[in-house]
Every structure is written in structure tokens, then in C-alpha cells.
C-alpha positions in Angstrom: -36.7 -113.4 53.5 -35.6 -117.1 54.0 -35.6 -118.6 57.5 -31.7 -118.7 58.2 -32.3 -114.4 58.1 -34.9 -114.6 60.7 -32.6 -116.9 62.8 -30.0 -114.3 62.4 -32.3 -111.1 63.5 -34.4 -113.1 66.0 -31.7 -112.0 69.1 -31.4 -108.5 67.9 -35.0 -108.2 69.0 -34.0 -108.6 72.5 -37.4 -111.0 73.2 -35.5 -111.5 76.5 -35.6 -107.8 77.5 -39.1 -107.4 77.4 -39.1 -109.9 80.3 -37.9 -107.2 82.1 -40.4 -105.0 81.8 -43.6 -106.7 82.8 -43.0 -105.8 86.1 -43.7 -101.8 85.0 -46.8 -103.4 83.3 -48.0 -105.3 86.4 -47.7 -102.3 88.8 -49.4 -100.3 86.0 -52.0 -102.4 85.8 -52.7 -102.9 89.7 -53.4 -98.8 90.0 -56.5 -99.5 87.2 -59.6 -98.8 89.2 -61.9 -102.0 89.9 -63.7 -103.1 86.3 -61.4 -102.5 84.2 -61.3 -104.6 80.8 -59.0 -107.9 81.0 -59.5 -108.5 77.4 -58.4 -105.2 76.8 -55.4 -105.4 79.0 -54.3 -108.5 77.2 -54.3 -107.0 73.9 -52.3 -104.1 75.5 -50.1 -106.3 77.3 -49.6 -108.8 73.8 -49.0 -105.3 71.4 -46.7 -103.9 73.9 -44.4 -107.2 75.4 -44.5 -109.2 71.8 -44.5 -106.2 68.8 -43.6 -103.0 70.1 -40.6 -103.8 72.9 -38.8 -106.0 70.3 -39.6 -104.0 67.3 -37.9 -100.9 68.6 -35.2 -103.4 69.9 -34.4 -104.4 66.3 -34.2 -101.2 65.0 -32.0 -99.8 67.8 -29.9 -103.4 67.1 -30.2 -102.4 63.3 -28.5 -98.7 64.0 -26.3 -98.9 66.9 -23.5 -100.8 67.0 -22.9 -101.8 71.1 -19.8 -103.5 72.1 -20.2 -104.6 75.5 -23.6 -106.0 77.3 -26.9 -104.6 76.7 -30.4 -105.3 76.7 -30.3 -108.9 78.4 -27.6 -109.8 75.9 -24.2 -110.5 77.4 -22.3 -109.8 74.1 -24.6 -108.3 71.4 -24.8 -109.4 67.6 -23.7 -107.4 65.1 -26.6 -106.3 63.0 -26.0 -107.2 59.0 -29.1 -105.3 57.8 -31.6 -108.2 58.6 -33.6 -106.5 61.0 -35.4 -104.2 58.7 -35.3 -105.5 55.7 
């Protein structure tokens, strides 16, 4: 896939949107009992806020087609089959 594509599907991922939800994470993480792992709950954290959120934000981007603002996005690209291919 040459760069200009990953230009193209890098807003469908909706990186911005993730932002949102680190707050969920933080009060998540503040009910852990003392002695929990921080390593562990960086590797969550990472998997969660820079892989999953924006993966399933490109594939939603890839099959819906929204017209007005969503996900952090004021008005949303349309997808041209560059997320998932």
C-alpha cells in the first residue's frame, strides 16, 4: 500500500476519538486494588487506545457511510476502501 493511501485512511481511524476515552480507562484503573502491575497496565492501555479503538474505528469508517459529525470528526471522510485493504 503506498503512503498517499495511509494518508487517506489515517482520519478514518478516528486517533482523535480515542482521546476521549482515556478518561473510562483512568477511572478503571483507579478501582485496581494497591499492587497492581504498571507494566501490565501500559500494555493494556497502548493495545486498547493505539490498536483496538482505531481499528474498529476504521472498519466502522470502512462500512458506514455518516453524513454529519461523528467520532471527533466534524465532517467525516468518505471511505474509498483504504481502510481494510
Amino acid at each position: 500500500m503506498p503512503f498517499a493511501a495511509y494518508r487517506r485512511a489515517l482520519p478514518l481511524l478516528r486517533i482523535p476519538f480515542s482521546v476521549y476515552l482515556m478518561p473510562v480507562f483512568w477511572f478503571g484503573l483507579s478501582a485496581l486494588p494497591p499492587g497492581f502491575s504498571v507494566a501490565r497496565a501500559v500494555g493494556v492501555f497502548v493495545v486498547l487506545h493505539l490498536l483496538a479503538y482505531p481499528a474498529s474505528n476504521g472498519y466502522n469508517s470502512y462500512y458506514d457511510q455518516d453524513e454529519g459529525s461523528i467520532g471527533g470528526l466534524r465532517q467525516p471522510r468518505k471511505s474509498r476502501g483504504n481502510c481494510c485493504t
